[in-house]
C-alpha positions as CSV (number, residue, x, y, z in Angstrom):
1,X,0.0,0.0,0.0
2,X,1.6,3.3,-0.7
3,X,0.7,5.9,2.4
4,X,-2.4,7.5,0.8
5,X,-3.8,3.8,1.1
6,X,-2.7,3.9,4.7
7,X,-4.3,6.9,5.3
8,X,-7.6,6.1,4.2
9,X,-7.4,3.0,5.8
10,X,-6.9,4.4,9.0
11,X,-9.4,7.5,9.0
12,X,-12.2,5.3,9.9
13,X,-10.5,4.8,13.5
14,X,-8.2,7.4,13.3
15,X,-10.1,10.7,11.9
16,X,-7.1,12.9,12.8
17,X,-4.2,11.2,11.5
18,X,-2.3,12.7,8.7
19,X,0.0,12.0,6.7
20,X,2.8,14.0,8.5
21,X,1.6,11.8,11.6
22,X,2.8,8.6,9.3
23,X,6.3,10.7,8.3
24,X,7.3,11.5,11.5
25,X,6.5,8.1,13.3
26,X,8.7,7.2,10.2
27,X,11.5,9.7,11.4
28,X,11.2,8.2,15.3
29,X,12.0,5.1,14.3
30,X,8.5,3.6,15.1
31,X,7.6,2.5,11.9
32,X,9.9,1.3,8.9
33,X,7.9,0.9,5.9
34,X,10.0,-0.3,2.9
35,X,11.0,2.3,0.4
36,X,11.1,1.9,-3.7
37,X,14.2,2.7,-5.7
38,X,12.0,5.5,-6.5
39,X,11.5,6.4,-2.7
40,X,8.0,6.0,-2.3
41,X,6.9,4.1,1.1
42,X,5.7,1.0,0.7
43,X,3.3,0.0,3.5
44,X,2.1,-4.3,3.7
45,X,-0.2,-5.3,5.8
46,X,1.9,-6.1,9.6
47,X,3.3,-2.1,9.1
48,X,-0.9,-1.3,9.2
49,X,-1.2,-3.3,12.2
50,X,1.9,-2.0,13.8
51,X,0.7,1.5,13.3
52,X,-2.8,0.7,14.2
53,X,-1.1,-0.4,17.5
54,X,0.9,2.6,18.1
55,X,-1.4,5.0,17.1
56,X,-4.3,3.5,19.5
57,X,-1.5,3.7,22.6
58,X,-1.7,7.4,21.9
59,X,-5.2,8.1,21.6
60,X,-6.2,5.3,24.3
61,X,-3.3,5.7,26.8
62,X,-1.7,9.1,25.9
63,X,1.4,6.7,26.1
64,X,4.8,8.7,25.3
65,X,6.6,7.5,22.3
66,X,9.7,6.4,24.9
67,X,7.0,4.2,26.3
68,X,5.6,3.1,23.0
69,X,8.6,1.5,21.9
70,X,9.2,-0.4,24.9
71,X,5.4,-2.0,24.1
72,X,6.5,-2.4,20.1
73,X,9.5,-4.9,21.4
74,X,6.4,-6.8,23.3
75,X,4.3,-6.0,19.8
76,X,6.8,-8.1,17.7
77,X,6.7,-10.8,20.0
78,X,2.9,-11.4,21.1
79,X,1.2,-9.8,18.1
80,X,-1.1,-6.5,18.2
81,X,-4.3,-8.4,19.6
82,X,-2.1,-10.1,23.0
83,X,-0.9,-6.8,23.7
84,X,-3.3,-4.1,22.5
85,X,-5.9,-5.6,24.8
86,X,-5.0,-6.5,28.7
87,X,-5.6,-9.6,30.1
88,X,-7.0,-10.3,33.7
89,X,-3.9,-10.7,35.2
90,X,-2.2,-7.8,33.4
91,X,-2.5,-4.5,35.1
92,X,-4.5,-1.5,32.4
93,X,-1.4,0.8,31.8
94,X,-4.0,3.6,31.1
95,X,-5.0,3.3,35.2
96,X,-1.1,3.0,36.7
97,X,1.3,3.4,34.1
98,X,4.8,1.9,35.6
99,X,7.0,3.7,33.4
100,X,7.6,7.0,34.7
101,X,7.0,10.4,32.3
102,X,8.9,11.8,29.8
103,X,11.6,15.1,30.4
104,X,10.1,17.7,30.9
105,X,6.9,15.9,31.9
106,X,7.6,15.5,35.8
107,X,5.7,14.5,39.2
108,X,5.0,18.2,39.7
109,X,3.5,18.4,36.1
110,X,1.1,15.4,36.1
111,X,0.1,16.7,39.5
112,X,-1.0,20.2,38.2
113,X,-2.6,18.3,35.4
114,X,-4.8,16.7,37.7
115,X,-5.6,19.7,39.6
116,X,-6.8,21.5,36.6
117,X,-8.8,18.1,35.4
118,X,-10.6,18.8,39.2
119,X,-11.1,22.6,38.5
120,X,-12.6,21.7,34.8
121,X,-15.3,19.4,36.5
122,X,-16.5,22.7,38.7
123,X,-17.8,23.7,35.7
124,X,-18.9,20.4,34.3
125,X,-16.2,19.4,32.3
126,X,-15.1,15.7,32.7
127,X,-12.0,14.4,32.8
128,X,-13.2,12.2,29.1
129,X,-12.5,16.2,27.9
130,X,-9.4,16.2,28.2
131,X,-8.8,13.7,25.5
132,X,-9.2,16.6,23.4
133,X,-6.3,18.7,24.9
134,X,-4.1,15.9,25.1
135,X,-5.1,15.2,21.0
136,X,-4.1,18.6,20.1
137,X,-0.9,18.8,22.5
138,X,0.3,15.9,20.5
139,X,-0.8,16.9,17.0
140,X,0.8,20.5,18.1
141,X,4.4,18.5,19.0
142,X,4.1,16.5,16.0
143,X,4.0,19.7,13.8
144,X,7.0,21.5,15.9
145,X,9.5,18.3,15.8
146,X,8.5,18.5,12.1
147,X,10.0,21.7,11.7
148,X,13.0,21.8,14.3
149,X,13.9,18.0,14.4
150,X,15.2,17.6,10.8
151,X,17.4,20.7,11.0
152,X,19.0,19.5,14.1
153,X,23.1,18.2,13.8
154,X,24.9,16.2,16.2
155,X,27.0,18.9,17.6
156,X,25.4,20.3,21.3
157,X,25.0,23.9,20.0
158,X,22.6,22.0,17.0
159,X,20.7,20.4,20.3
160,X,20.4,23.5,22.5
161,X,19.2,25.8,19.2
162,X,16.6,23.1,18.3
163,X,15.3,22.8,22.2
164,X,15.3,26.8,22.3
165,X,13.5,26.9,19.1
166,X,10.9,24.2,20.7
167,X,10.4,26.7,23.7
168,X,10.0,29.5,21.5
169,X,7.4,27.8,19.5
170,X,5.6,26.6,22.3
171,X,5.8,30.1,23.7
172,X,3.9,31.5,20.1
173,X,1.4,28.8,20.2
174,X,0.2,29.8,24.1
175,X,-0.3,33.5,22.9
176,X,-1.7,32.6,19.7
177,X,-4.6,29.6,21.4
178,X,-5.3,32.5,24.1
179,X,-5.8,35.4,21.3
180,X,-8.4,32.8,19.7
181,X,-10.0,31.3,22.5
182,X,-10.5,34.9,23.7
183,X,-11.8,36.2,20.0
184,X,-14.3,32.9,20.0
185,X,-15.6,34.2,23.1
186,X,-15.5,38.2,22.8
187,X,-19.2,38.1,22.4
188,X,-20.4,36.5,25.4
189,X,-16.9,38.6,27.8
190,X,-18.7,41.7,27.0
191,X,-20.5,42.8,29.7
């Protein structure tokens, strides 16, 4: 299948997923489907499945991809089915994850994450709506490591100016969602 086949094989499932979702699990390393001399992907049936399996850790576990690749080793082994779906006696990694979270993802920040999912329900929004934050954040990091990751060397000044430029981007994209949110809901701030 060439990735536009991928693609619309997925969107049932997986209405978001793009093809720059595809390229840069590609670029991580999580998927390696075979290329032509020409250098179009070529995608058979166990790369669908894999992906399938990775993509449904993200959505159903917002599992990072440090995580993700740990479960892929168990993937190759016991299949999608033996490992997408727990068993009795195997503990739900969406309820107690045993890998901790990814830098710069810490304690502290999973802690004022919850807090926040507490002060949502005051107004009636459940913690099921946050799905929808944690869908964008990743589509949002997905897009950034599209455009920093690919210029980044080997050298430590490469690292530091590609981290900088992920904090400055993440610093535009705060201003820019509050500017909207705020325009969306001018009419009903007025007083």
């Amino acid at each position: 299948m060439s990735i536009g086949d991928v693609l619309k094989s997925l969107r049932e499932e997986f209405p978001e997923v793009t093809v720059s979702k595809i390229r840069f699990l590609e670029a991580e390393g999580l998927i390696e489907p075979e290329r032509t001399p020409s250098g179009y992907r070529k995608f058979y049936q166990q790369d669908l499945a894999r992906l399938r399996y990775i993509l449904r850790l993200q959505r159903d576990n917002f599992m990072p991809l440090k995580i993700i690749r740990r479960k892929l080793e168990q993937f190759e082994v016991d299949g999608a089915e033996a490992v997408s779906r727990p068993s009795r006696s195997q503990p739900d990694d969406r309820v107690a994850p045993a890998e901790p979270p990814l830098p710069p993802m810490s304690a502290e920040d999973d802690l004022v994450i919850a807090k926040i999912a507490r002060d949502f329900g005051k107004y009636g929004i459940e913690p099921r709506h946050m799905r929808m934050y944690r869908h964008f954040a990743d589509r949002e990091a997905g897009l950034f490591q599209q455009a920093v990751v690919p210029h980044r060397g080997a050298s430590n000044d490469s690292k530091r100016r590609a981290v900088q430029s992920l904090n400055d981007l993440a610093k535009l994209s705060k201003r820019l969602k509050q500017l909207l949110l705020r325009a969306s809901l001018r009419e009903h701030l007025q007083p």
